[in-house]
N, C-alpha and C positions, 0 to 999 in steps of 0.2 A: 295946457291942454286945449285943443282945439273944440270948438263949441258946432262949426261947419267945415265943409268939407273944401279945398282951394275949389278955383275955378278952373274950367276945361277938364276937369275928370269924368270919364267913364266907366260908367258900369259895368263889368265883364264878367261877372260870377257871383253866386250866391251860394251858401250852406244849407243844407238842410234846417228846419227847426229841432234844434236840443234841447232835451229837457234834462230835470235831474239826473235822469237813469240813461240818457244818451249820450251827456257831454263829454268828448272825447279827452282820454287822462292828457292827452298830449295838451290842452289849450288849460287844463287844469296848474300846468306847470310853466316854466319861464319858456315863453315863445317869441318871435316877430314873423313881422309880415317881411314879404322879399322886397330888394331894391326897388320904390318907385311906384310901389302898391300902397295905398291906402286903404280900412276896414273902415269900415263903421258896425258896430255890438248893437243890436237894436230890441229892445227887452219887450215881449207879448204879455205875459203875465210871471209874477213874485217877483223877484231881484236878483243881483249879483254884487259881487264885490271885481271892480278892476283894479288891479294892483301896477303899479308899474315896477321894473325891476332896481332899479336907480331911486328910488323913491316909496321905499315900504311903507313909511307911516303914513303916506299920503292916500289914504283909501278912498276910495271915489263908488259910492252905493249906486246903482243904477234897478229904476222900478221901470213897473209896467208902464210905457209910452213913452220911456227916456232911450236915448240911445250915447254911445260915446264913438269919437273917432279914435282911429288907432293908424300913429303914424307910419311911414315908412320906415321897416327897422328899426321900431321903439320896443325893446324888450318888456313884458308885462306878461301875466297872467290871471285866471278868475278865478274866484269863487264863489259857489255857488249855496244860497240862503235860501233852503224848502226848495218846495216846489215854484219854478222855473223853465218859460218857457223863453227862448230867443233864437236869432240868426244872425249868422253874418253877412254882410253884404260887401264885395272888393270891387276895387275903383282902382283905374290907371289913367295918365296923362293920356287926352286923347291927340290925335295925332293930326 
């Protein structure tokens, strides 16, 4: 699992902040980011659980001021532990 993001990515988009009662079911269940896109999950406040899909028992807890990267078409999804506040943030090769 990536700890930073490569070099020469750009930022091009961001999510709104979700919280427990906004987090869409769809990121609740097995997802990826498209071709070539990288995320980073970046937690506000309480936690998550990131799951990857290849890799169950590997749960990876993420608290307030932590963030994770999520690769290009890495399958994974979250869950979420209380109350929960975070965003996404996408990144692509800049050009």
């Amino acid at each position: 699992m990536l700890t930073s993001l490569p070099e020469k990515l750009t930022k091009y988009s961001e999510s709104p902040k979700f919280d427990q009662d906004t987090l869409p079911l769809a990121l609740q269940k097995e997802h990826k980011t498209k071709p070539n896109v990288w995320a980073k999950a970046v937690i506000s406040e309480g936690a998550i659980n990131y799951i990857l899909q290849n890799k169950p028992e590997d749960i990876l807890t993420l608290s307030a001021g932590e963030f994770v990267i999520i690769e290009p078409e890495e399958a994974h999804h979250v869950e979420v532990i209380g109350p929960v506040k975070f965003h996404l943030e996408f990144y692509k090769k800049s050009t």
